[in-house]
GUVEXZA-831743 format. One line per 8 residues: number of its first residue (from 1); their letters; for each residue x, z, y of N, C-alpha, C, O. Coordinates in steps of 0.02 Angstrom, whole numbers, plus 50000, padded with zeros to 5 digits. Each point is the difference from the previous one (the first is absolute). Last residue first. Layout:
NUM) a) X,Z,Y,X,Z,Y,X,Z,Y,X,Z,Y  ... $
This chain:
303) xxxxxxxx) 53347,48535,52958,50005,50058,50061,49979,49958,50043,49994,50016,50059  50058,49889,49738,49909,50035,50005,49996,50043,50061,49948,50029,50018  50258,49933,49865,49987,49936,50036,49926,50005,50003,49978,49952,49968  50143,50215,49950,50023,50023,50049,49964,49941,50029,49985,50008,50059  50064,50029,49722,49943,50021,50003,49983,50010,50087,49952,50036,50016  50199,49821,49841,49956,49975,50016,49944,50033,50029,49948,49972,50018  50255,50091,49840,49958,49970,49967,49949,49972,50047,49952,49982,49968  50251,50088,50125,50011,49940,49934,49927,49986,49978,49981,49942,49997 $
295) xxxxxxxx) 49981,50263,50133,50050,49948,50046,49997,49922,49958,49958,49956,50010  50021,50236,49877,49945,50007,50007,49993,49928,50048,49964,49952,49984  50237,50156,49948,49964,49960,49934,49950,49968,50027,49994,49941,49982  50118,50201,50169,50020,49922,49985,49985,49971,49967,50003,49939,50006  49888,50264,50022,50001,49978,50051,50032,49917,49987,49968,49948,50005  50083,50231,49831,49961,49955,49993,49961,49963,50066,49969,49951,49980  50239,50137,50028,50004,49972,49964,49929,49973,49976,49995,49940,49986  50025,50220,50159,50021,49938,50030,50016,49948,49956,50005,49944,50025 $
287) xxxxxxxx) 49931,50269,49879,49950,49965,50078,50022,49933,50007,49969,49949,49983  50180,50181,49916,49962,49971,49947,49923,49964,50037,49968,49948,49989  50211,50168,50126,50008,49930,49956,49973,49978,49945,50015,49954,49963  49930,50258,50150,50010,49967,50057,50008,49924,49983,49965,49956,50026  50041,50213,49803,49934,49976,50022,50004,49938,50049,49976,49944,49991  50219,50186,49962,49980,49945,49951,49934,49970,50004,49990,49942,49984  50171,50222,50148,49985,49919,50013,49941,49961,49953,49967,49949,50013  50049,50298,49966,49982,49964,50056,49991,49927,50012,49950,49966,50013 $
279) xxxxxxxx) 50195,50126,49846,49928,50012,49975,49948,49979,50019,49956,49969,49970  50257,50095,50117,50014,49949,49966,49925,49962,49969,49988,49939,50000  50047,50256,50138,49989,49945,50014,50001,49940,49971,49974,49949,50021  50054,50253,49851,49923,49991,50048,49997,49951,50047,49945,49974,50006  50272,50062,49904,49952,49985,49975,49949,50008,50021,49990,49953,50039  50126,50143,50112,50033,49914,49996,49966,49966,49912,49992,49939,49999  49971,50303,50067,49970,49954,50055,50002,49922,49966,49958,49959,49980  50063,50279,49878,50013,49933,50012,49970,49934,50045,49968,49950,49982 $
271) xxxxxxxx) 49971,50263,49961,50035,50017,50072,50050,49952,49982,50052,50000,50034  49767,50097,49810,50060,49995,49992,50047,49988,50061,50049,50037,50005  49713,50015,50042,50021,50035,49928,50092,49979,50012,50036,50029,50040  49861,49828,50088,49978,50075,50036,50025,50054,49947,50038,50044,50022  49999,49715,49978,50003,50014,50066,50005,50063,49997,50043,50029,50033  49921,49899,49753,50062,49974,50026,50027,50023,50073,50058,50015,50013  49714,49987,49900,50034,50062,49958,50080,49981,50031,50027,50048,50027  49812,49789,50060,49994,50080,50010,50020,50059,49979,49994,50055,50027 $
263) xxxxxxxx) 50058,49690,49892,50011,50036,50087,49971,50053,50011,50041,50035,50029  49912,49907,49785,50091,50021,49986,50006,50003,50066,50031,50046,50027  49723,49913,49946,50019,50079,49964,50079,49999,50010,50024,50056,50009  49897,49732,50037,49974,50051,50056,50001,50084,49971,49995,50049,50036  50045,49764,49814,50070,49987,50040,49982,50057,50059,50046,50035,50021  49875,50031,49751,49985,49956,50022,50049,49993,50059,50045,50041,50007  49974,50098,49736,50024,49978,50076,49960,49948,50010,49987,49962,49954  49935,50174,49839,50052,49967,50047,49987,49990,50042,49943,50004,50022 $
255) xxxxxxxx) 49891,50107,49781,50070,49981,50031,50029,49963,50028,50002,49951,49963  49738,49999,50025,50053,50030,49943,50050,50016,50039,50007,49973,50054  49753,50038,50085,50045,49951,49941,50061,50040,49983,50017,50056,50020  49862,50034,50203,49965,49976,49931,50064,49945,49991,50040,49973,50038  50029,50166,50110,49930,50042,49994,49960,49977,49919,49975,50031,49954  50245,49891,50156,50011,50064,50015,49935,50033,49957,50004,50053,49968  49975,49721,50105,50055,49986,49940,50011,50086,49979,49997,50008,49939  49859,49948,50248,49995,49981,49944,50030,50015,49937,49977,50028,49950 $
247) xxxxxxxx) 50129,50010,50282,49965,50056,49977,49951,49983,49932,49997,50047,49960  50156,49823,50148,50033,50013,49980,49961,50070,49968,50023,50035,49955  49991,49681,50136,49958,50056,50016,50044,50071,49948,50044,49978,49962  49992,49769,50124,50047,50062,50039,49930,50065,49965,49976,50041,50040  50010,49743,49864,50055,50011,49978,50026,50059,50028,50045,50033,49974  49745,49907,50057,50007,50024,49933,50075,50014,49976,50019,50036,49954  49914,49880,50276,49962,50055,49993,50002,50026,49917,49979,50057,49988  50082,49729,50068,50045,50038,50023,49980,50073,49994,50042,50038,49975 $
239) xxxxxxxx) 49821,49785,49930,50056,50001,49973,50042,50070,50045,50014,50050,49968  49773,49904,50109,50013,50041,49931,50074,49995,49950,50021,50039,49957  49950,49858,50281,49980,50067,49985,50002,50021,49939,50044,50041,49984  49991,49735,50047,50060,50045,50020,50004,50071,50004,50049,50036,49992  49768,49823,49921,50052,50012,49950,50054,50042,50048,50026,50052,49980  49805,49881,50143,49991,50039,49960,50044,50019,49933,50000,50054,49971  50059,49760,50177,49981,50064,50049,49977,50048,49949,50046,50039,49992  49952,49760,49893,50054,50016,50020,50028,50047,50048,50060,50015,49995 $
231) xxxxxxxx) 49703,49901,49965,50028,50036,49925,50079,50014,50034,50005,50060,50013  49911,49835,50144,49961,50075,50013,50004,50024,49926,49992,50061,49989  50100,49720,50045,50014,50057,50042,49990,50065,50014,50034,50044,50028  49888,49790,49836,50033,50004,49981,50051,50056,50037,50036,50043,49974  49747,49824,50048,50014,50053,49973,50039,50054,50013,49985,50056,50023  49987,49690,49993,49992,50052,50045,49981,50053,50038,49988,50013,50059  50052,49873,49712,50054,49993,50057,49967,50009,50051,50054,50000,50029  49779,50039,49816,50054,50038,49974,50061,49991,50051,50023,50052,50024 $
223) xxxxxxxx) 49762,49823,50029,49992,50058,50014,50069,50029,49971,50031,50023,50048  49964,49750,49904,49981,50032,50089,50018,50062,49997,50056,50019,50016  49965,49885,49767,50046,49945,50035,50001,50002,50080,50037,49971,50039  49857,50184,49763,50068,49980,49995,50040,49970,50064,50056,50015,50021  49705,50029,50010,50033,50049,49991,50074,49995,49991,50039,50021,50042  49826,49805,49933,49990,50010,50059,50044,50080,50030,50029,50008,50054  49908,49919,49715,50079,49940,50053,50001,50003,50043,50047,49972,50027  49806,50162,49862,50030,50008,50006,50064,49967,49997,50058,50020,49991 $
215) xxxxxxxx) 49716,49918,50037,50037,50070,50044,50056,50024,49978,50021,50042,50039  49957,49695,49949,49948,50059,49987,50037,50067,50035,50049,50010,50035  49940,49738,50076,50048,50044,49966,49959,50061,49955,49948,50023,50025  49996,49760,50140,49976,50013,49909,50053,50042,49981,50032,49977,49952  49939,49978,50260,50031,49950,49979,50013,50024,49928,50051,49999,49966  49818,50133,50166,49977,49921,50016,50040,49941,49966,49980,49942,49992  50116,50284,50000,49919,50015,49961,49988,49924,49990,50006,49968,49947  50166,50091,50195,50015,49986,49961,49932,49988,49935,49997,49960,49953 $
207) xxxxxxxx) 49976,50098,50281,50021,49921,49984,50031,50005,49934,50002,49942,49979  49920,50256,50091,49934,49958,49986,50029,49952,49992,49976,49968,49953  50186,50161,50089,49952,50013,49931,49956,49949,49985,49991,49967,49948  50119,50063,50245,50043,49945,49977,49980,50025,49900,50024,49981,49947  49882,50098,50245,49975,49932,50006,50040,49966,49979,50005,49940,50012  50008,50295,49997,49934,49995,49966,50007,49900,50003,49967,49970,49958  50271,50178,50071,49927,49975,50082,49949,49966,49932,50027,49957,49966  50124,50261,49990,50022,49933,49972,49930,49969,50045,49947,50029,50014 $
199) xxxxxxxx) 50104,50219,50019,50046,49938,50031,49967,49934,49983,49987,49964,50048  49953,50225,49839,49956,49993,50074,50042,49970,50030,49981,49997,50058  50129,50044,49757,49948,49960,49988,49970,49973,50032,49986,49940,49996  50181,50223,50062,50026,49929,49988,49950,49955,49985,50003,49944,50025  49950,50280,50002,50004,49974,50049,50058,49926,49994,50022,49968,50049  49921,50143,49768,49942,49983,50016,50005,49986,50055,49956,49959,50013  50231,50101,49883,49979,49936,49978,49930,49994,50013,49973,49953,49971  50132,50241,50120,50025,49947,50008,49994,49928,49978,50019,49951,50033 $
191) xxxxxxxx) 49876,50247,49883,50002,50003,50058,50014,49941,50055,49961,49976,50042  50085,50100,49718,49933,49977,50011,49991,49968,50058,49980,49942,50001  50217,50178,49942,50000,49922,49984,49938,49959,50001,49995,49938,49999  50039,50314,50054,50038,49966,50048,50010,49916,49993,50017,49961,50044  49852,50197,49816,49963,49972,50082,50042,49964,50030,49983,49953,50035  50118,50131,49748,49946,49937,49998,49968,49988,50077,49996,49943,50025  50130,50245,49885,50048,49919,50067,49955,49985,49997,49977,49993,50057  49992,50193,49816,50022,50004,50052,50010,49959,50067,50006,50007,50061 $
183) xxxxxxxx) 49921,49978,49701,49955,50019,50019,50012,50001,50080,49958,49979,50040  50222,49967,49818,49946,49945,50010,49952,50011,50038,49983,49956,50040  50166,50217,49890,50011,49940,50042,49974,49951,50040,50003,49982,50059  49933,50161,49734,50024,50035,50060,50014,49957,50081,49970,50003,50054  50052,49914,49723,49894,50009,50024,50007,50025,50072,49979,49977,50053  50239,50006,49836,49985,49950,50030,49935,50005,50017,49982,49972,50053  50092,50213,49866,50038,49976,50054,49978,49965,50017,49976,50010,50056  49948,50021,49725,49972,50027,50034,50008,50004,50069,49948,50006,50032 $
175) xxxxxxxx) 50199,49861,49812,49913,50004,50011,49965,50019,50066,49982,49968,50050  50204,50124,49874,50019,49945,50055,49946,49957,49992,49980,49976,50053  50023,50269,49865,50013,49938,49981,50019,49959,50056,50017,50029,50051  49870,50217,49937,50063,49994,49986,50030,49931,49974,50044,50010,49958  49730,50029,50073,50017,50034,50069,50076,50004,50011,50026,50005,50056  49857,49904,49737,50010,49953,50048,50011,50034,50066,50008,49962,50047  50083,50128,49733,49954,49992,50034,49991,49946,50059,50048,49976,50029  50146,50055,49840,49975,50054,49975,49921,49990,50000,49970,50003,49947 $
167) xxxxxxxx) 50186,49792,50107,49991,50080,50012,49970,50015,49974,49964,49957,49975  50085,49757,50093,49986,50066,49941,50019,50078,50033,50030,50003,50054  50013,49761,49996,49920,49998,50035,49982,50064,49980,49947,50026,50015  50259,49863,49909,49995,49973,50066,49948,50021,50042,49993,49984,50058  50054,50065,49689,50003,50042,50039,50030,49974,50064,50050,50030,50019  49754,49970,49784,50059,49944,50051,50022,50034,50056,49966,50021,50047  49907,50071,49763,50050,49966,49985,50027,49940,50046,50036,49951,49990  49830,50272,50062,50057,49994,49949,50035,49950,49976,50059,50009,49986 $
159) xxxxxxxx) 49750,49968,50140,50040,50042,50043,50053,50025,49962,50049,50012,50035  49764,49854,49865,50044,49978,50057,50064,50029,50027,50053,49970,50010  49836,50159,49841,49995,49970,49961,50090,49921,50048,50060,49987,49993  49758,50166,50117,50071,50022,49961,50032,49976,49966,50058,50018,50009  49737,49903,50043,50032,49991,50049,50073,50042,50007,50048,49982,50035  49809,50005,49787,50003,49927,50014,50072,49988,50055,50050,49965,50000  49809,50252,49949,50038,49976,49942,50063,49932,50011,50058,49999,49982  49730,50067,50145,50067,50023,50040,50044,50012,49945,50052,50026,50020 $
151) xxxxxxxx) 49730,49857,49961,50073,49958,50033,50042,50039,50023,50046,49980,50036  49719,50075,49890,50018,49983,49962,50070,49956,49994,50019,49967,49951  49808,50112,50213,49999,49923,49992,50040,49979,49917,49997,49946,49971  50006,50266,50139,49922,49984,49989,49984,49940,49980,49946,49984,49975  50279,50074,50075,49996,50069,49971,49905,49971,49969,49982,50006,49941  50103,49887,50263,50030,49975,49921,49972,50023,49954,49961,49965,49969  49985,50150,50215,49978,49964,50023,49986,49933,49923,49951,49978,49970  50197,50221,50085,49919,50007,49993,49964,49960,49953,49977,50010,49944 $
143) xxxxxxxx) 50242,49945,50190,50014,50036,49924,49909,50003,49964,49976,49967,49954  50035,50006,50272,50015,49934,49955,50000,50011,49941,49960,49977,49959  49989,50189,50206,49955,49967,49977,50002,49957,49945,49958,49990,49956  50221,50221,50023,49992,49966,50053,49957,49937,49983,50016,49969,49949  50124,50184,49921,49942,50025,50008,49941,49971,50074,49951,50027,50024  50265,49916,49895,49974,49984,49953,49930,50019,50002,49954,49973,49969  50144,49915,50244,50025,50059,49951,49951,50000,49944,49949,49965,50001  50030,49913,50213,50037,49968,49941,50026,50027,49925,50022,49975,49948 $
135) xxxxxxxx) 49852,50119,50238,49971,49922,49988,50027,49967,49953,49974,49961,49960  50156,50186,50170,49929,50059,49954,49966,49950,49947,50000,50010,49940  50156,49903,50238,50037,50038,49928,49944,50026,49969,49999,50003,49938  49930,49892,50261,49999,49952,49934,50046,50027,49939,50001,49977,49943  49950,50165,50254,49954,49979,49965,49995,49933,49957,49952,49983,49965  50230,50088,50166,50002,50051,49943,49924,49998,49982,49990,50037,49952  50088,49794,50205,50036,49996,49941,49993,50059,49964,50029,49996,49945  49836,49982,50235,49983,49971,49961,50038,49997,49954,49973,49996,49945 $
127) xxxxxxxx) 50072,50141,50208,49932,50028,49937,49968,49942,49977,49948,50005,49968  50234,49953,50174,50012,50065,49951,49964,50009,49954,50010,50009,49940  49953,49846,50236,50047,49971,49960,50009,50057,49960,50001,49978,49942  49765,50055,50215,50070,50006,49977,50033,49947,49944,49964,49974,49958  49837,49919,50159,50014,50053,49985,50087,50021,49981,50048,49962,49992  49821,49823,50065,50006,50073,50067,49991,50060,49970,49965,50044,50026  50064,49746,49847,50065,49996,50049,49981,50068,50057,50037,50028,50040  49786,49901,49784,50062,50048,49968,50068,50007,50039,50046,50038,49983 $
119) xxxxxxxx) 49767,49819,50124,49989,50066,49965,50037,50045,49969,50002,50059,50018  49976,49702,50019,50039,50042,50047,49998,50069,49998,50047,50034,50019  49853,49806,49850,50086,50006,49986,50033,50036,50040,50058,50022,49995  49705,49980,49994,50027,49996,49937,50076,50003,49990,50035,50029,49957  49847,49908,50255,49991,50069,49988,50047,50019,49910,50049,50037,49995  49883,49734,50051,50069,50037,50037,49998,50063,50014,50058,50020,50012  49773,49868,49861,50077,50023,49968,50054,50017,50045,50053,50029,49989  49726,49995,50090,50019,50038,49967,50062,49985,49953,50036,50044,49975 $
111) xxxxxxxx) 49900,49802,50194,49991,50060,50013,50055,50044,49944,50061,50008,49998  49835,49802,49944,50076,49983,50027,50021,50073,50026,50050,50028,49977  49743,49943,49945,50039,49985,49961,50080,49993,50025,50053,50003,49968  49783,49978,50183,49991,50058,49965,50036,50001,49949,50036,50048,50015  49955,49753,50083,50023,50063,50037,50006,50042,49964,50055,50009,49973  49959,49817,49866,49960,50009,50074,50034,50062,50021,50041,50038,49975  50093,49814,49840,49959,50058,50028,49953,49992,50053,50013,49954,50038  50148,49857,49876,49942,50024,49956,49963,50063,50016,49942,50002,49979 $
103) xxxxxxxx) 50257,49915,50125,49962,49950,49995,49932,50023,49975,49948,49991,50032  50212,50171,50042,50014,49961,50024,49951,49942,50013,49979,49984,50056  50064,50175,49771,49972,50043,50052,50002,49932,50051,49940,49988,49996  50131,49948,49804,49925,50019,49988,49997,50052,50064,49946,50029,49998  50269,49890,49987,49942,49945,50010,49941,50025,50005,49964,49987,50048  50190,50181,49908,49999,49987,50072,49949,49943,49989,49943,50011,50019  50096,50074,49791,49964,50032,50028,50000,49968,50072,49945,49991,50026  50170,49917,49818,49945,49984,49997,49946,50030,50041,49947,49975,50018 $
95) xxxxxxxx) 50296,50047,50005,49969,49953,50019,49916,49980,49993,49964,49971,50040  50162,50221,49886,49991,50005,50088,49977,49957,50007,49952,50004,50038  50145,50017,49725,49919,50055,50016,49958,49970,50080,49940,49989,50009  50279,49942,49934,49968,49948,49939,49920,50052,50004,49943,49982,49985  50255,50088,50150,49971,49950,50046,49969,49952,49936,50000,49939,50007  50078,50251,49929,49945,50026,50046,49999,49922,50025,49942,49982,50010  50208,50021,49831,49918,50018,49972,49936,50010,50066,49939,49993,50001  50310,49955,50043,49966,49956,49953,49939,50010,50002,49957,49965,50027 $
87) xxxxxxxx) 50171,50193,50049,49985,49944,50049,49942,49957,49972,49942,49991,50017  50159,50172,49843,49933,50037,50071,49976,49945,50036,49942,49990,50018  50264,49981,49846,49920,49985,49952,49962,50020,50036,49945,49974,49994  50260,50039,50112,49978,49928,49981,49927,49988,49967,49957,49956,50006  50173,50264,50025,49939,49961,50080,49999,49930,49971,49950,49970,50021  50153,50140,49829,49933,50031,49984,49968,49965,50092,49945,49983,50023  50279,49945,49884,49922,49984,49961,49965,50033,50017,49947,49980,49976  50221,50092,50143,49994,49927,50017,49935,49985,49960,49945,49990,50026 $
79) xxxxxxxx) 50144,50209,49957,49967,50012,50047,49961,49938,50004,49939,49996,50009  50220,50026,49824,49921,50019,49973,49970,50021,50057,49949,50033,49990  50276,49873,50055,49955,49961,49942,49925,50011,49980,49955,49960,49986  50208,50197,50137,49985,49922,50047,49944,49974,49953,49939,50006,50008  50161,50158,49899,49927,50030,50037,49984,49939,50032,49943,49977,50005  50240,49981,49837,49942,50016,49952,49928,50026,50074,49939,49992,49994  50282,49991,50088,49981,49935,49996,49944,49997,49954,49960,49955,50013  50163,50244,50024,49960,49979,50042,49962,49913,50004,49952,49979,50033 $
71) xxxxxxxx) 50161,50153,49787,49932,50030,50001,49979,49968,50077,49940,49993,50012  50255,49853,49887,49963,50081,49983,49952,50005,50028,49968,49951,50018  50149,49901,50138,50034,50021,49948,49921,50053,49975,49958,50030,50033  50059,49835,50162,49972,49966,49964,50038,50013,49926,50012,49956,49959  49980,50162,50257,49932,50001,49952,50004,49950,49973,49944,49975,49992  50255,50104,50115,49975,50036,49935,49925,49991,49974,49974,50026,49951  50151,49835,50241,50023,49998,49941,49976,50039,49925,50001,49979,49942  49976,50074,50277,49956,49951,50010,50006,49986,49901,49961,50012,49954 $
63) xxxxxxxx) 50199,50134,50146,49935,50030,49978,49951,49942,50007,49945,50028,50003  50288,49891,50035,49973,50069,49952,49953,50023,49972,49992,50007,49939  50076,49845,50248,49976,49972,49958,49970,50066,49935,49946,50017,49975  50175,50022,50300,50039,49949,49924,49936,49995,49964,49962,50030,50039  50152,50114,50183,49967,49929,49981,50006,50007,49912,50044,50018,49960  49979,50220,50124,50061,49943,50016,49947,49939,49952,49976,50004,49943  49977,50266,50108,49995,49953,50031,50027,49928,50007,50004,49974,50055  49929,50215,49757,50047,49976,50027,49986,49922,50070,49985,49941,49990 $
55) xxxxxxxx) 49884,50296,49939,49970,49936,49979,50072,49994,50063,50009,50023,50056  49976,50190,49759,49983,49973,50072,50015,49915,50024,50041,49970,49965  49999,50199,49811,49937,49971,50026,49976,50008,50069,49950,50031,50021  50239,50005,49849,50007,50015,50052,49909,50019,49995,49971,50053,50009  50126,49809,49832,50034,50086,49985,49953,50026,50061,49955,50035,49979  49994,49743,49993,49974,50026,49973,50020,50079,49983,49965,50043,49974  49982,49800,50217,50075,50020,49974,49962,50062,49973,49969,50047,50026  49903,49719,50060,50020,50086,50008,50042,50019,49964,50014,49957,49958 $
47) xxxxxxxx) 49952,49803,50196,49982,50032,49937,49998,50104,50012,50004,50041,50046  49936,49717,50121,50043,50054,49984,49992,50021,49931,49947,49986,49972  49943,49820,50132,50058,49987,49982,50059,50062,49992,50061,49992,49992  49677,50045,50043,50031,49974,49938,50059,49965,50003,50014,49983,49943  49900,50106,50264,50028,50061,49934,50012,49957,49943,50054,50006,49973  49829,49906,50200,50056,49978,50000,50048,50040,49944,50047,49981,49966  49719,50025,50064,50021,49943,49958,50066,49996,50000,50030,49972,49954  49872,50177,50169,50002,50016,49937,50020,49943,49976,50045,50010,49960 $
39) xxxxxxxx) 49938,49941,50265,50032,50074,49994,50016,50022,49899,50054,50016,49976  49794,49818,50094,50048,49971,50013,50064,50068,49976,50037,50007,49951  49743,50049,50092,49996,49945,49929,50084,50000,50005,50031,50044,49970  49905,50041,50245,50014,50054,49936,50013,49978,49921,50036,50028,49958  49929,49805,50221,50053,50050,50033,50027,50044,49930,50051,50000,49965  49728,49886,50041,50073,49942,49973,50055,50055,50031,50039,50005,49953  49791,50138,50126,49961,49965,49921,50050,49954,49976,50021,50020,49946  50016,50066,50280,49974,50072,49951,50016,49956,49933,50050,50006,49965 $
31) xxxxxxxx) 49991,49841,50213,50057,50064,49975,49991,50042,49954,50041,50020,49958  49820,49783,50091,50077,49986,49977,50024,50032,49996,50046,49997,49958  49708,50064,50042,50024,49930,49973,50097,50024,49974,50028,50026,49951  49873,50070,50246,49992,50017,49945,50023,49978,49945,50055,50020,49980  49960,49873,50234,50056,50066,49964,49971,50025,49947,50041,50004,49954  49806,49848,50093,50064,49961,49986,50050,50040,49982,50030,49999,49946  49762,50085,50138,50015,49995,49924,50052,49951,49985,50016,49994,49941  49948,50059,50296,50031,50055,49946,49981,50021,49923,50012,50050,49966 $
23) xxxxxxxx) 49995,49724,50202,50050,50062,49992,50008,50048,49975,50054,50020,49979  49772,49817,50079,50045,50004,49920,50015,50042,49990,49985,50037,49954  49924,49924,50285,49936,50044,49924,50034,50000,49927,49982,50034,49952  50153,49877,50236,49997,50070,49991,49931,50007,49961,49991,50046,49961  50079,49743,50065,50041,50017,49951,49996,50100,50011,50024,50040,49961  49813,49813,50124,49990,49998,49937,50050,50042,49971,49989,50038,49953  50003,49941,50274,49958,50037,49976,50001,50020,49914,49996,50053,49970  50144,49769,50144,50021,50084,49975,49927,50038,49988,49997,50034,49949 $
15) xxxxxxxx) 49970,49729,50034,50056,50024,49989,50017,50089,50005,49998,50044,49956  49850,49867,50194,49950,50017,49926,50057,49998,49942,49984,50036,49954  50102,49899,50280,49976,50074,49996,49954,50038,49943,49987,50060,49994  50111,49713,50028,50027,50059,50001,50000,50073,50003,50032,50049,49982  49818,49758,50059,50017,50005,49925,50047,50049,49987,49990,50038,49952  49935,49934,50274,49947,50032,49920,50018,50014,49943,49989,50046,49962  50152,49831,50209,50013,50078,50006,49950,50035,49960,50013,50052,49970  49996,49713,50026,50063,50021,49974,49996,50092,50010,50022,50042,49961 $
7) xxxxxxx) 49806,49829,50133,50007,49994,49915,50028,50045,49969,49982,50042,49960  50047,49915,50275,49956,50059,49968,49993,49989,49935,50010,50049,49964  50116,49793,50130,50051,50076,49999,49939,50038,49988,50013,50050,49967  49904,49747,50052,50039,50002,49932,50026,50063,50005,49998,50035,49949  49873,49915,50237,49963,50007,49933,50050,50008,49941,49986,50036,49952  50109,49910,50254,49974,50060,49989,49973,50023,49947,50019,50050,49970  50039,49728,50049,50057,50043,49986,49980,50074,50001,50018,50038,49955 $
């Protein structure tokens, strides 16, 4: 019985220890960070009064209601495709690269691509997005680059007639946005699907090998599901990180609104809170929406 009440009092006592080393990223956590989230989010059941323009305090639907009218439901839309195709593409670039760092590199080799990706993450966000405007400009390497190859005809050419991808220039296109982009997240999707790789246990490779699979049934039917997690962690980054970003869209590509430019012009310029929150939500559910997709499709059973 003694022995048990000491148990009981260890265990208790590594209990609070634990719960005071939480404590003050827990407050953190719940008051500063979900406290303040919370705080703005709630603004979207207010509207603003449009004589007045001061934000009517009384429940209701209103302003949630206006992004799916007009020009705001057109930014939802072209925020939505453009993190969809970032996602896409980068985790159709990330995978191959992660295997080949993973399976196929030696050290050294391994080394330096991770230097490779990590590299452009320790420098300024600024001077990288106004060194890919230069880059992109007419007078800028790429342009050059074509220009020698006999393709910057070609590539105007592009840039004029579709206008889902089109501008003036590729420093002024949604083209050019999306390079932008891409260039940006990609570590964050690299990253994650290589520490998913360095997951998968080597002895359920070799048994598939033994039982006459080729490599790449071995890939399809082992290595890709359990995967799948660390493509789905990295998508959450580049997806979300493309939909809240707001200085891109500002710097390179064509006219318009992205959803992280209407919350910042909305909050601070116009002093429409309760839109800006509205705006707000939408990322938030669009997360969670693909989170559930992601859920349905199976990518969660590899955990």
């Amino acid at each position: 019985m003694q022995a048990s009440a000491t148990a009981i009092q260890a265990q208790n006592k590594r209990t609070w220890t634990l719960l005071l080393l939480l404590f003050p990223a827990l407050l953190w956590l719940t008051v500063l960070y979900l406290g303040s989230l919370f705080g703005l989010l709630w603004q979207s059941i207010y509207r603003l009064d449009d004589f007045s323009g001061q934000v009517v305090h009384i429940v209701g639907f209103h302003t949630i209601l206006q992004l799916f009218t007009g020009a705001n439901f057109d930014i939802v839309m072209r925020t939505t495709a453009m993190a969809v195709a970032v996602t896409i593409v980068a985790a159709t670039l990330a995978l191959p690269l992660a295997y080949t760092m993973v399976f196929h590199a030696g050290k050294r080799q391994r080394a330096i691509l991770y230097v490779a990706i990590l590299a452009p993450m320790w420098f300024s966000y600024l001077v990288k997005v106004y060194g890919w405007r230069v880059l992109l400009s007419r007078e800028g390497l790429i342009y050059w680059v074509l220009g020698r190859l006999g393709l910057a005809d070609s590539l105007d050419s592009l840039l004029h007639s579709v206008p889902a991808i089109g501008g003036a220039s590729l420093a002024s296109s949604f083209l050019g946005m999306f390079l932008v982009f891409l260039y940006m997240w990609l570590p964050f999707m690299v990253l994650p699907i290589v520490a998913a790789l360095e997951r998968v246990p080597q002895n359920m490779l070799n048994a598939s090998a033994d039982l006459g699979a080729t490599p790449w049934q071995t890939f399809r039917k082992v290595t890709l599901p359990l995967t799948w997690p660390g493509i789905i962690a990295g998508g959450i980054f580049t997806f979300s990180l493309t939909l809240g970003d707001y200085i891109i869209p500002q710097v390179v590509g064509a006219p318009g609104y992205f959803i992280g430019m209407m919350v910042y012009t909305q909050q601070g310029t116009v002093g429409n809170l309760p839109l800006a929150a509205a705006f707000s939500l939408v990322p938030i559910l669009l997360i969670m929406a693909y989170l559930s997709m992601a859920k349905r499709l199976g990518a969660f059973d590899a955990l």
